[in-house]
N, C-alpha and C positions, 0 to 999 in steps of 0.2 A: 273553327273559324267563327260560328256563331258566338262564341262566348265571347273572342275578340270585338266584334262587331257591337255586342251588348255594351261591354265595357268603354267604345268609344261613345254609343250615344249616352252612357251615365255621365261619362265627363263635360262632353258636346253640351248637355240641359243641365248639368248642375254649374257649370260653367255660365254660363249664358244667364240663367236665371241672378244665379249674382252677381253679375258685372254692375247693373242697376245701383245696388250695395253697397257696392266697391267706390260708385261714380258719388255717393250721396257723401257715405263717408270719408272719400278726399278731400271734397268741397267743404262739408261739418267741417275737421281739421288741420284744411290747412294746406295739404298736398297738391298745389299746383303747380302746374311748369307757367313759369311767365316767359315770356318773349323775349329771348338774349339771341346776340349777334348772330350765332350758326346754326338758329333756328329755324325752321321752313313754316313753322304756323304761324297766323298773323293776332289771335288772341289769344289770354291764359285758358290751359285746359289741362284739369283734371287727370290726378294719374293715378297709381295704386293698385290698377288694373290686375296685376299679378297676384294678389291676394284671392281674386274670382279665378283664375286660373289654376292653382294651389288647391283651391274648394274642389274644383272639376277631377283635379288629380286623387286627390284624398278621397273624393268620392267612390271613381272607381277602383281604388287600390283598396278600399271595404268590401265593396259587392265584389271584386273578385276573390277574397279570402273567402267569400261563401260558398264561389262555383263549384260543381265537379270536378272538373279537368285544372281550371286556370287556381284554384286553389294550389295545386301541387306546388309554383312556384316560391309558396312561402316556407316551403322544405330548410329552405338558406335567407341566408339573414339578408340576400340584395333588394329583394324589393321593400321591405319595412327601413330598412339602410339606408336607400333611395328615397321615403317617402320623408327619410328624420334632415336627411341632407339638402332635399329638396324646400324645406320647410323653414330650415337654418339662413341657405340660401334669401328664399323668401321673406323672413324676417328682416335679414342682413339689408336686404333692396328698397325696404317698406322704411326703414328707419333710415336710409339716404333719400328718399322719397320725401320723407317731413324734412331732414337734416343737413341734406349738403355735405355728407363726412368725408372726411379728409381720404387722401387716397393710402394712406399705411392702414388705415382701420378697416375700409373697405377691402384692400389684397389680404392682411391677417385675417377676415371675417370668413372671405371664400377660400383661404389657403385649410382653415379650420372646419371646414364642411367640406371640402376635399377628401380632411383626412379620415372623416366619419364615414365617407361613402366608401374610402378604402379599407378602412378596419370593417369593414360590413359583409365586404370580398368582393366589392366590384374593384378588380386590379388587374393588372394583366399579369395572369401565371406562367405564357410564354409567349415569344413572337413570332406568328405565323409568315414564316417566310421560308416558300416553298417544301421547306423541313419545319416542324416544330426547333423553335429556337430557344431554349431552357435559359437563362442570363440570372444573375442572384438574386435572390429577392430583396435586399435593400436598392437596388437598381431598378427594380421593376416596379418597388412600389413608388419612389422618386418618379420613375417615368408616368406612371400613373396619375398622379398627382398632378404632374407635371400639362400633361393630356386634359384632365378636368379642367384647369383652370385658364389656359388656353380656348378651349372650346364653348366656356363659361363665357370670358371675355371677348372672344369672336360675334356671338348671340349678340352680349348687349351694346357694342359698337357698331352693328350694324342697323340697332333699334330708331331708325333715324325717319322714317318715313311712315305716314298710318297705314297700319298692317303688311310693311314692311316684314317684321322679326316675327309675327304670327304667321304668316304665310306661308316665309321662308322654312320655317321651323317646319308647317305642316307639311310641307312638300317633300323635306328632306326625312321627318318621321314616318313617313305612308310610303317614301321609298325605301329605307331602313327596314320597315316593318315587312313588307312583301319579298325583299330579300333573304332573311333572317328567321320567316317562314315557309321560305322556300327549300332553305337548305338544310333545315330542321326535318323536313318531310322526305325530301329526296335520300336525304342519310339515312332515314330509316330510322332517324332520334325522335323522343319526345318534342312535339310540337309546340308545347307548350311552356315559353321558355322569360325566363324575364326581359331579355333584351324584344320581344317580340311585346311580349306586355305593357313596357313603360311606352313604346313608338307609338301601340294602339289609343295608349290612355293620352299623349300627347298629340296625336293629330286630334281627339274628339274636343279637347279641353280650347286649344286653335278654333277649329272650327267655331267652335259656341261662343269664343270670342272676336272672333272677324265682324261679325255683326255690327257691335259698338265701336270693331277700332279703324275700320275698312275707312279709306277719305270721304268726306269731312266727318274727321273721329272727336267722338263722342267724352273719351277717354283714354289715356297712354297706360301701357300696361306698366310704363316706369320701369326703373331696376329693379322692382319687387320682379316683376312678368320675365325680363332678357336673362336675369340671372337664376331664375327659377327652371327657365326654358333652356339654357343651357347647361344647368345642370344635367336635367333629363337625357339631353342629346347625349351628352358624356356617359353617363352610367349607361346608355342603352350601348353604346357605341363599342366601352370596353365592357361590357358583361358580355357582348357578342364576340368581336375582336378578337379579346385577348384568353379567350377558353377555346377559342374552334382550333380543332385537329386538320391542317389544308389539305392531309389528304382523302377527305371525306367531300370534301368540296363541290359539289356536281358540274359540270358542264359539258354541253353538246359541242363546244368550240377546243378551243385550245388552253390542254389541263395545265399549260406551263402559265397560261394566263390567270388562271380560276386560282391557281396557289398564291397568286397577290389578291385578288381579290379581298380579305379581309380586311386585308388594310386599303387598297385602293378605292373603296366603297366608299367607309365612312369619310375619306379626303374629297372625293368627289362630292358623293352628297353635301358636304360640306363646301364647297368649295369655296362661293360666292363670297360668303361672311370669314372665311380663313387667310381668302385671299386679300379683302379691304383689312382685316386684323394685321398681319403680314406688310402691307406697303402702307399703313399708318403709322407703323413703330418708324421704318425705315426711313419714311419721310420727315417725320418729328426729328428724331436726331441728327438728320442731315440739316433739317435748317437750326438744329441747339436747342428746341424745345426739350423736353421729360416728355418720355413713350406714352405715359398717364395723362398728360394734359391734349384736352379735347380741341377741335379744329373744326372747320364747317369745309375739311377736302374728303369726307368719305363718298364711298360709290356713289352712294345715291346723292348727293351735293351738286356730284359731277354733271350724274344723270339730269335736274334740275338745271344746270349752269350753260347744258349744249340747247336746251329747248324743250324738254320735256314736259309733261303736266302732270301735275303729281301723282295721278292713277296711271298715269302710261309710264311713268319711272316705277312704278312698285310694279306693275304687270310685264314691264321688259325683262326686271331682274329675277322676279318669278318664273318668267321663260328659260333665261340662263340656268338660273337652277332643276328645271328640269331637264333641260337639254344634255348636262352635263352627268346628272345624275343617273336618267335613263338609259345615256350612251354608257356609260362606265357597268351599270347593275346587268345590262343588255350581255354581257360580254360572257356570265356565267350559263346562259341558255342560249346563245348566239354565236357565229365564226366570228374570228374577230373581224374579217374583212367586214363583213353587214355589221357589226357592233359599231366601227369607226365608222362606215359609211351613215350611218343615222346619227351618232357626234356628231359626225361633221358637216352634216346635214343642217343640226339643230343649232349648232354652232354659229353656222352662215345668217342662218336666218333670226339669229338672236340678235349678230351684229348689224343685217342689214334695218335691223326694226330700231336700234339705239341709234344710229346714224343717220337712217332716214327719215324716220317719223317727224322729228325737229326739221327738217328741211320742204315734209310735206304739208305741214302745218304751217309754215313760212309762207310755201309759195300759194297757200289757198287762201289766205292774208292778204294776198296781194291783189 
């Protein structure tokens, strides 16, 4: 655990120290977001951000090839895989960041760092579903692919709000990571594993950038930061995912539950950003837009449109995502009775804080 802990503060301060960098160098060339229709800032501000984030990852993806224990993961090609695809990524965002690129060059850009992270071997070798589920490997690596890019695109569609898609990420990486350590330990396996490594070096790299991006932000981590950030989430997700044996699974509740758990984890953890990914396509093409072209009806828009203020819409949906995440992870060391009773607990009061906060704020206005 110490080494993980190390390796978040290397990201956290190599992070943080370059965002500065990041901010000097968008403005030197150019990289600003100006102020267009579905935007919620009211002046131009500086993006790029992603590239400081990238530093933070690379950072500790060195120092830990030094460590004792956390060196072992580079036995296999996923974490230097992870760090080439994360990079490509990040390029790929830095260059729509100055450019505006079209949307065939930006899907071909991420479909091609996809497939680096799966020749690398983060793919799924089978589907944990109750039984190990064996499926051919031209299917699984399609599915894979398929799952990166997705989860890619979920990240940076819900980059809509300052520190929105940092938060979120960190939330759902520090839930990821405490589960994926936990079941590494209770199996009696090696603790020290990549999907546990990239979560640790992605919450620290978060953290060290919430500082500048938190409201009134300083800097947008831009598509360099969402598609870098979802990368991560991806590779952590099926490196864990799609290698765990379900019946190793631990839990004190019910083992018929704990055998979806691999999958039901990273969905939940996920949710929030899956689910605006999901009813953005569905709405686009019901009114005749292209799934690709952007809108000012995402979550947080919404969030924004009932009443909210901008740090109370990024700290409502920061609730959702924990509420959902904890209830779901709850379920592998919990009955499931007490696992849904605290969902549904965290649930309620996610919704009564979206619904009423705009109402209590109205009438103390009045």
């Amino acid at each position: 655990m110490r080494e993980y802990f190390l390796i978040s503060v290397v990201a956290a301060v190599f992070t943080f120290v370059a965002t500065p960098l990041a901010r000097w160098a968008a403005i030197r060339f150019g990289a600003v977001t100006q102020v267009r229709a579905r935007d919620v800032h009211a002046v131009p501000i500086p993006r790029l951000g992603g590239t400081a984030l990238f530093i933070g990852f690379a950072a500790a993806t060195l120092v830990s090839s030094q460590l004792p224990y956390l060196s072992q993961i580079f036995g296999t090609r996923e974490a230097v895989g992870t760090l080439i695809a994360a990079g490509m990524m990040c390029a790929l965002g830095a260059w729509d960041d100055f450019a505006e690129l079209n949307w065939a060059i930006k899907f071909g850009g991420q479909a091609l760092a996809a497939c680096v992270l799966v020749v690398s071997g983060v793919q799924f070798l089978m589907l944990p579903l109750g039984e190990q589920t064996v499926l051919p490997t031209p299917f699984l690596v399609v599915l894979s692919v398929f799952v990166i890019l997705v989860i890619v695109n979920a990240v940076n569609w819900v980059d809509g709000l300052d520190g929105l898609a940092a938060g979120m990420v960190a939330i759902a990486s520090a839930s990821f990571f405490f589960y994926a350590y936990q079941q590494a330990s209770a199996s009696g396996d090696r603790v020290f594993s990549t999907s546990a490594f990239i979560s640790a070096a992605t919450v620290g790299a978060c953290v060290g950038f919430l500082p500048h991006n938190f409201h009134p932000a300083r800097l947008f981590m831009g598509d360099a930061g969402s598609l870098l950030l979802g990368t991560l989430m991806a590779s952590a997700t099926i490196s864990f995912a799609g290698n765990l044996d379900p019946a190793v699974v631990s839990s004190t509740g019910d083992a018929s539950v704990a055998f979806m758990l691999p999958l039901l984890v990273p969905l939940a953890i996920l949710a929030v950003p899956l689910w605006d990914f999901a009813a953005s396509i569905v709405r686009r093409l019901r009114s005749g837009q292209k799934p690709w072209e952007a809108d000012g009806r995402h979550l947080h828009h919404r969030m924004l449109q009932i009443g909210h203020t901008h740090r109370a819409a990024v700290l409502v949906l920061y609730l959702w995502s924990i509420g959902i995440a904890l209830g779901l992870v709850s379920m592998a060391y919990w009955p499931v009775e007490r696992s849904l009773a605290a969902l549904i607990g965290l649930t309620v009061l996610a919704f009564a804080l979206t619904w009423g906060l705009p109402r209590w704020r109205r009438r103390r206005a009045l």
